[in-house]
N, C-alpha and C positions, 0 to 999 in steps of 0.2 A: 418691749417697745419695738414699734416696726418704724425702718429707717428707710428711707425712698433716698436717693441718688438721680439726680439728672446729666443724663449721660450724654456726651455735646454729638451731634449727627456727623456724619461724614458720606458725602456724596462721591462716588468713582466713575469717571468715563473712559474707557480706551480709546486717544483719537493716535492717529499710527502709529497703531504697537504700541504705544507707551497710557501707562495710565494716568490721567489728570485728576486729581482730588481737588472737589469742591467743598467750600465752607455752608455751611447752611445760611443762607439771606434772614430767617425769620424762623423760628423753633416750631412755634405756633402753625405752621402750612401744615399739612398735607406733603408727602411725597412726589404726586400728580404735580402739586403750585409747585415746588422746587422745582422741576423738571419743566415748566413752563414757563420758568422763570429764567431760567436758562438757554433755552432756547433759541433767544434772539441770537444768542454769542455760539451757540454749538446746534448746528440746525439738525443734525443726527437725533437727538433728542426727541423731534418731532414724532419719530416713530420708534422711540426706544420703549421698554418696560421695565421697572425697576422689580431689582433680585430679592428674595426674604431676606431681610436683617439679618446681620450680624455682627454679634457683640466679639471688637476687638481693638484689644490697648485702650478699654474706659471709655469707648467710643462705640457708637452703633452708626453701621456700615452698611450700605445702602451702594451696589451695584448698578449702573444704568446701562443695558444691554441690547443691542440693537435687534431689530426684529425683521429686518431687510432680509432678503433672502437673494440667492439666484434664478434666475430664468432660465427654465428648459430642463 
């Protein structure tokens, strides 16, 4: 018999130095929706891309990593 397990999402941001975990708004998005969904409240987002999953503490982990860079 195969057993399926729905495992609850867990979004990460580092806003200075410290990391902010998000709850997932909606199971059913996308990645991309959460992150747009978010947005409004962490404008960082706008140009972040999120990390491959990873399964940790029963939870899948979802990294949002900024993609800003420096000049020069």
């Amino acid at each position: 018999m195969l057993l399926t397990l729905d495992r609850p999402r867990i979004f990460i941001l580092k806003e200075n130095g410290q990391d902010v975990r998000l709850t997932d708004p909606e199971p059913r998005w996308s990645v991309q929706a959460v992150m747009n969904f978010f947005a409004n409240r962490y404008p960082i987002l706008t140009t972040a891309k999120a990390s491959a999953p990873q399964i940790k503490d029963e939870a899948i982990e979802y990294r949002f990593e900024s993609v800003m860079g420096t000049k020069g």
